[in-house]
MARDO-568443 format. One line per 5 residues: number of its first residue (from 1); their letters; for each residue x, y, z of C-alpha. Coordinates in Angstrom, 1 decimal, decimal comma. Example, Ala and Ser with C-alpha at 12.3 -4.5 7.8 and 13.67 -1.06 7.14 Angstrom:
<atoms>
1 = as = 12,3 -4,5 7,8  13,7 -1,1 7,1
</atoms>
This chain:
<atoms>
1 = xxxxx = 0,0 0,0 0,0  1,3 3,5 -0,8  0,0 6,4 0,5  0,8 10,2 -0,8  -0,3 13,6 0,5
6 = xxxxx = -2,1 16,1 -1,9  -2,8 19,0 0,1  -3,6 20,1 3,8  -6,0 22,9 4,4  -4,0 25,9 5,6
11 = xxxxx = -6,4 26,8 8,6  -7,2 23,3 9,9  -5,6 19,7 9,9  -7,5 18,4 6,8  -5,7 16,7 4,8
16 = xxxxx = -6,3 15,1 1,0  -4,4 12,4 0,1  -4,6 9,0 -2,4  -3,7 5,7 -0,8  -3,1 2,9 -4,0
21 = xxxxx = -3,7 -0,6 -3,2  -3,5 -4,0 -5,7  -7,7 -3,2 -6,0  -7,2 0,8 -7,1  -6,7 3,8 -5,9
26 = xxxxx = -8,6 5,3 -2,6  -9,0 9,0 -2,5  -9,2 10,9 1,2  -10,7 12,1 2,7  -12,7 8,7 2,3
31 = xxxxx = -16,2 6,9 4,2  -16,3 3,4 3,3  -19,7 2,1 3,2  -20,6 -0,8 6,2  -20,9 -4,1 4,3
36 = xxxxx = -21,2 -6,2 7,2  -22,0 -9,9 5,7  -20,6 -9,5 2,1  -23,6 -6,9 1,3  -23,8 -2,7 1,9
41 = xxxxx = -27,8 -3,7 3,1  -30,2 -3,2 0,5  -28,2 -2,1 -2,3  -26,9 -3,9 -5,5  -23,1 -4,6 -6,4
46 = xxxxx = -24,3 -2,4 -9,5  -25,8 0,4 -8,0  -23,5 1,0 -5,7  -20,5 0,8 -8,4  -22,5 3,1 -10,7
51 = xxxxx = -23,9 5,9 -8,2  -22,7 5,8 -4,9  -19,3 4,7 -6,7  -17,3 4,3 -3,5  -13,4 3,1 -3,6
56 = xxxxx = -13,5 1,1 -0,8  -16,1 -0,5 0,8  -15,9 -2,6 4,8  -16,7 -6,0 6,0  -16,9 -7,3 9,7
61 = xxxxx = -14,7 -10,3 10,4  -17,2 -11,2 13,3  -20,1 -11,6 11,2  -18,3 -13,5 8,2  -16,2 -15,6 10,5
66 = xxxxx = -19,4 -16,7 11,9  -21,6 -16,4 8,3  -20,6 -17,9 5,6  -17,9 -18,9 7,5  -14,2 -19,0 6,0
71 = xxxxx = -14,4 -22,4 4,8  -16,9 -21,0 2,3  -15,5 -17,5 2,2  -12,3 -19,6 1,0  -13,5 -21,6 -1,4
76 = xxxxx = -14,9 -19,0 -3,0  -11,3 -17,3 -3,2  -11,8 -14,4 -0,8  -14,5 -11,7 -0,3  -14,0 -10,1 -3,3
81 = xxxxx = -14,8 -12,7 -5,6  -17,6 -14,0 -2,9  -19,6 -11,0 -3,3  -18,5 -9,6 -6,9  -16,2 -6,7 -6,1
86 = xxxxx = -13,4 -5,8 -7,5  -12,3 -2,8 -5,4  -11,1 -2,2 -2,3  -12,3 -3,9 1,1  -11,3 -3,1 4,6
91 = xxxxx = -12,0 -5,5 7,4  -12,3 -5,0 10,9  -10,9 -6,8 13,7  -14,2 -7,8 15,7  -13,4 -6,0 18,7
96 = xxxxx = -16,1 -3,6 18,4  -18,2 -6,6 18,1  -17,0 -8,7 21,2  -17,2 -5,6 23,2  -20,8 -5,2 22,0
101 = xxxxx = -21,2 -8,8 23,6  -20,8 -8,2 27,1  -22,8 -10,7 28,4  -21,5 -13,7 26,2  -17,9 -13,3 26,7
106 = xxxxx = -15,1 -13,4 28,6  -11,5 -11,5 27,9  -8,0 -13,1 29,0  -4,2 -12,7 27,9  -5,0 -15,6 25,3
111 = xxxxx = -7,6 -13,8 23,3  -11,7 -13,5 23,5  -14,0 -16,4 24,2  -17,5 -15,6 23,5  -21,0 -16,7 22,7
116 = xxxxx = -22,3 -16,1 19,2  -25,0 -14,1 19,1  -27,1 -16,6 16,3  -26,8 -19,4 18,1  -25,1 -19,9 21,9
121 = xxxxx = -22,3 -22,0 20,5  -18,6 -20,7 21,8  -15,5 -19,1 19,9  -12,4 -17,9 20,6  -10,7 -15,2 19,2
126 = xxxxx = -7,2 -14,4 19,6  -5,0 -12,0 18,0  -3,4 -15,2 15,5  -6,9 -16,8 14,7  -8,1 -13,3 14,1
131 = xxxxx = -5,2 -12,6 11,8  -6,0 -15,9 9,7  -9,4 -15,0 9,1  -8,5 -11,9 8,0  -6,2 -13,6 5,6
136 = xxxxx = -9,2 -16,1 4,6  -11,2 -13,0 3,6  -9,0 -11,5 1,6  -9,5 -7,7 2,8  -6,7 -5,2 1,3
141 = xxxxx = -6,4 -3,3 4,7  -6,9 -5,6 7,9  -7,2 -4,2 11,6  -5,5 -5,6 14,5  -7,1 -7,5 16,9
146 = xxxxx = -7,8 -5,2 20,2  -10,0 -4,6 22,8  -12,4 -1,7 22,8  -13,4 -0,3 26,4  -16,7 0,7 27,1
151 = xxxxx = -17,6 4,1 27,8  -17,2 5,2 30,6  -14,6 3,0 32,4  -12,1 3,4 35,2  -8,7 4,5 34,8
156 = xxxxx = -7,4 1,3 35,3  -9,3 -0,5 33,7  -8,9 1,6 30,4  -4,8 1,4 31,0  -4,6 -2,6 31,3
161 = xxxxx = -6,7 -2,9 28,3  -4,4 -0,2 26,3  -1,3 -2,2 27,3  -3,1 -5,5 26,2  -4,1 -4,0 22,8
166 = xxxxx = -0,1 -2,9 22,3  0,7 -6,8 23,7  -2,1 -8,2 21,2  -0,4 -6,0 18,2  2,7 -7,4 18,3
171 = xxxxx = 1,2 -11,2 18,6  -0,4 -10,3 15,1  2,8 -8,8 13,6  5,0 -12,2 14,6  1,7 -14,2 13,4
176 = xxxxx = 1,6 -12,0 9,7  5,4 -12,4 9,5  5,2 -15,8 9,4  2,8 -16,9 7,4  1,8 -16,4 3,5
181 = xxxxx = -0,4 -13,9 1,5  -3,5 -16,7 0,8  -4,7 -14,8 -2,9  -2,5 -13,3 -5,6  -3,2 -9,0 -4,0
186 = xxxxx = -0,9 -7,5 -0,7  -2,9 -7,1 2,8  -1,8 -4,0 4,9  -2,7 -4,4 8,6  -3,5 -1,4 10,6
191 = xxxxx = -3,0 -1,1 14,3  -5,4 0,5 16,9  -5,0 3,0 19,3  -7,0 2,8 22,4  -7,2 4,3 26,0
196 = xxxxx = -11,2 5,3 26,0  -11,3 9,2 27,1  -8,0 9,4 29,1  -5,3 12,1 27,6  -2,2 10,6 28,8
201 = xxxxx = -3,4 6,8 27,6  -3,9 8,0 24,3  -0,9 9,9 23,9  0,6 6,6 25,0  -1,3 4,6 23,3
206 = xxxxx = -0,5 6,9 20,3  3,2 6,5 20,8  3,4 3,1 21,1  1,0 2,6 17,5  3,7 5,1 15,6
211 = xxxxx = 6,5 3,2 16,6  5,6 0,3 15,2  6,0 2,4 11,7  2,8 0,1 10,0  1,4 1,6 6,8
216 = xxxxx = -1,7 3,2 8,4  -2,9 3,9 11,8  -6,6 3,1 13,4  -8,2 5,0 16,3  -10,4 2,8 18,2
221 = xxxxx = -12,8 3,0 21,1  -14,8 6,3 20,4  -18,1 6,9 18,7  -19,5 4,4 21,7  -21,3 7,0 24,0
226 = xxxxx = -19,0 9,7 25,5  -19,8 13,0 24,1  -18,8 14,6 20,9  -16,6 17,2 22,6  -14,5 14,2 24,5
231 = xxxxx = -14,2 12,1 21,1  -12,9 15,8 19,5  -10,4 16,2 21,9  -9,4 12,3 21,9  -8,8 12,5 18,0
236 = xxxxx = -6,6 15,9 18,2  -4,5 14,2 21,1  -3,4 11,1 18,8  -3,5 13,0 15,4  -0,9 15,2 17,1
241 = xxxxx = 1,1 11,8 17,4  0,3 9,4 14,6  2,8 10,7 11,3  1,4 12,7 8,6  2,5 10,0 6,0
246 = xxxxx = 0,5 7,3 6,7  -3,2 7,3 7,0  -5,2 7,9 9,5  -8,6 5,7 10,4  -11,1 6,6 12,8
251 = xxxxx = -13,4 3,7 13,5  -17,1 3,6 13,6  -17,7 7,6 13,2  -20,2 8,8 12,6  -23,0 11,6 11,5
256 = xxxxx = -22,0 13,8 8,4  -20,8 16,6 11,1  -18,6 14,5 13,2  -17,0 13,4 9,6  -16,3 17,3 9,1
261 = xxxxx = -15,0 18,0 12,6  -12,7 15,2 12,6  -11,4 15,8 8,9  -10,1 19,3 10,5  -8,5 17,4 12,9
266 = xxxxx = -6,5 15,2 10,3  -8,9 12,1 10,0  -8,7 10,4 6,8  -11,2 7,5 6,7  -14,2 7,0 8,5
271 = xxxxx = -17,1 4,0 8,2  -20,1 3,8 9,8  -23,4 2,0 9,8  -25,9 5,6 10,7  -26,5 6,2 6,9
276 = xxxxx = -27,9 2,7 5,9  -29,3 1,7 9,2  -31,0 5,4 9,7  -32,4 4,9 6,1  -34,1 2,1 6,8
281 = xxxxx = -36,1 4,1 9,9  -36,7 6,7 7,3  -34,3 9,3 8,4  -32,2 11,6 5,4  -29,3 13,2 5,8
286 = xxxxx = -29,1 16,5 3,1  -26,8 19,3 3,0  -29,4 21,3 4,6  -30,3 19,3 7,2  -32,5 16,0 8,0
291 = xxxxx = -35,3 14,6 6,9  -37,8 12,5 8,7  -39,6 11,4 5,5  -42,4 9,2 7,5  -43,6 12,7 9,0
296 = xxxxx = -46,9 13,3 7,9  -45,8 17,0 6,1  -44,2 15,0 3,1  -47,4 13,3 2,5  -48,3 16,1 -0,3
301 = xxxxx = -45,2 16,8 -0,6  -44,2 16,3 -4,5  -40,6 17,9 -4,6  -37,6 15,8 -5,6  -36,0 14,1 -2,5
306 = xxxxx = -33,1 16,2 -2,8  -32,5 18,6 -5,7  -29,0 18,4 -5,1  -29,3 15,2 -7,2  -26,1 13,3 -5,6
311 = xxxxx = -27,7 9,6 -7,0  -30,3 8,7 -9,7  -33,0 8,5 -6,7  -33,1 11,9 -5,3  -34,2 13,4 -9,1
316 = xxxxx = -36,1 10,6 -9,9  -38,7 9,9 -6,9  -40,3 12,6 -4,6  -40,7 12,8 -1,1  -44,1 12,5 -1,4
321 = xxxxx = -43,6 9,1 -2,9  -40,7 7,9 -0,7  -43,6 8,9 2,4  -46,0 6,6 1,2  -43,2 3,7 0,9
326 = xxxxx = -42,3 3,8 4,2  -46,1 3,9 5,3  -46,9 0,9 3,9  -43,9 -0,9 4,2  -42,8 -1,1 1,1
331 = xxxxx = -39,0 -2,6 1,0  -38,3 -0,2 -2,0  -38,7 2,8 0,2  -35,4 1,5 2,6  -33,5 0,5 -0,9
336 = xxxxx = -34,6 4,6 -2,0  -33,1 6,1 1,6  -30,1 4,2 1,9  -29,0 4,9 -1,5  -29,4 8,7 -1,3
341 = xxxxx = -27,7 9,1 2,3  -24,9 6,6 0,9  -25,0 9,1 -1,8  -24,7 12,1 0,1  -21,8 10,7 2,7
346 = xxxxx = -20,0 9,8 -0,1  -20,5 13,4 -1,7  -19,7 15,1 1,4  -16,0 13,9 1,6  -15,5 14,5 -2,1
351 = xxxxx = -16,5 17,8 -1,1  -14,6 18,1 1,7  -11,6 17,2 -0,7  -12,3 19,6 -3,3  -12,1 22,1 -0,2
356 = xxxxx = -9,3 21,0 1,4  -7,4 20,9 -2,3  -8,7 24,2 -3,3  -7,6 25,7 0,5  -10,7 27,0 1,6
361 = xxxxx = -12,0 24,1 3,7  -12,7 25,2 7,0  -14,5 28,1 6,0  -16,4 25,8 3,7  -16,7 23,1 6,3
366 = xxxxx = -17,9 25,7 8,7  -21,1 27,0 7,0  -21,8 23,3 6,3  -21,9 22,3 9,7  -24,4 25,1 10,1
371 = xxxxx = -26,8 23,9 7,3  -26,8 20,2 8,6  -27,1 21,0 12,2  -31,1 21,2 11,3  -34,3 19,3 11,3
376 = x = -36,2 19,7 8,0
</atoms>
């Protein structure tokens, strides 16, 4: 993986770079669509080629460890030949998802054992398992395996699970090292920095990730309930710390204004499920604000969904239309909404690029926060 920087915005951190990969080129400020069991829910390999037209796209090692399953996933030669796409895929490590599983699992030096969720059987994850599912899918940029502390947590608790992260790290470096590539591309693994909302563990935490020297950088453990100013000042601690050349990867984040405010602090790729799973509960993000299109004032509404026109949808249906989907159920409706807020997150970084390349990005990014800080 290579990674080059275009431009930074002369009154923020913003950055625009292009990482290149075996599966194409990726240009950042980037989100990469949540396709959590070899599907982006409710959209088509085609449409989402064709409109939304994303670089890179995420799949949860959790989820396809568990379904399909790798003995499937390699027989079929990978993910991207599974599901019929040849660009890029990022995996992560399933940390987010065992801490999500409080009740069902239990965390020791050796790894993760937990519960699945479908069916009560047990698994164990460790950082070297982990590492050779990642291989079995096939992702171009793998995370490594960590834990992710709840919010809030003690002090102590937060440090013993930082230091165990940095411990789990280097047990997936030595297992990487030592074992092959399984297709014909490169995989570039990431590491995570973690110490929840404490300054000090995540300047440590920070340290420890940079001098490792890996080819990106993750930040870990935010977006799961402290507030928006503490995640702010969490991502300005490490972005001070992590190096400019190599890319930066904050996890699981977030609406369309935390992805502005943590651009300015240096972010370069973001993923997260609130555009497709808000969709499908009838919530649209716009550059003007949201929409709640199952509120009764759309009903007569016959206006194009968004006359921006970021996909096909928002010129071709109106809101009116889009209403009555959603109040009788209709499956189309969720396919309409999750491919125009795809649309418009994808839009909004390429925007935020054009910004950041043309210099005037914070202003820009400014006034935008404005618009979208509304209820339509």
């Amino acid at each position: 993986m290579k990674f080059e920087l275009k431009a930074k915005d002369p009154k923020s951190g913003a950055r625009a770079g292009t990482i290149e990969t075996d599966h194409g080129r990726i240009e950042t400020p980037i989100f990469m669509p949540v396709g959590t069991v070899a599907s982006v829910k409710g959209v088509h390999q085609r449409e989402l080629k064709e409109d939304i037209n994303p670089d890179i796209i995420l799949g949860n090692t959790y989820h396809l460890y568990l379904r399909p399953g790798t003995d499937i996933l390699g027989k079929a030669g990978g993910l991207h030949k599974f599901m019929n796409w040849d660009r890029n895929i990022l995996t992560d490590s399933g940390g987010f998802q065992v801490y999500s599983l409080s009740e069902r699992r239990k965390i020791t030096e050796e790894g993760v054992k937990f519960k699945s969720h479908i069916d009560g059987s047990y698994h164990k994850f460790t950082p070297e398992n982990v590492m050779e599912i990642q291989r079995t899918i096939g992702a171009d940029i793998i995370m490594a395996f960590d834990e992710c502390t709840p919010y809030p947590c003690d002090y102590r608790y937060a440090r013993n699970s930082m230091h165990r992260t940095h411990r789990w790290l280097d047990r997936c470096i030595a297992h990487l090292e030592r074992t092959p590539l399984r297709y014909d591309h490169n995989q570039t693994l990431f590491p995570i920095v973690q110490g929840s909302t404490f300054k000090d563990l995540r300047e440590q935490s920070a340290e420890y990730i940079a001098s490792v020297g890996a080819q990106g950088n993750a930040i870990g453990g935010l977006s799961v309930g402290e507030p928006v100013e503490e995640m702010y000042e969490m991502t300005e601690v490490v972005t001070r710390i992590l190096p400019e050349d190599k890319p930066r990867y904050l996890m699981g984040v977030g609406t369309p204004i935390n992805i502005l405010e943590n651009i300015a602090l240096g972010v370069d790729m973001f993923d997260c499920v609130m555009p497709t799973r808000n969709a499908r509960n009838g919530m649209l993000f716009t550059a003007h604000g949201t929409i709640n299109i199952k509120n009764q004032k759309w009903q007569d509404d016959f206006s194009v969904i968004d006359p921006m026109g970021i996909t096909y949808v928002d010129t071709y249906y109106s809101k009116a239309y889009l209403r009555h989907l959603f109040t009788v159920n209709e499956m189309l409706g969720k396919q309409i909404a999750t491919i125009h807020n795809l649309g418009f997150y994808l839009w909004l970084v390429r925007e935020a690029r054009k910004h950041i390349m043309e210099g005037d990005f914070a202003s820009w990014k400014n006034q935008m926060v404005q618009q979208m800080n509304k209820r339509l």
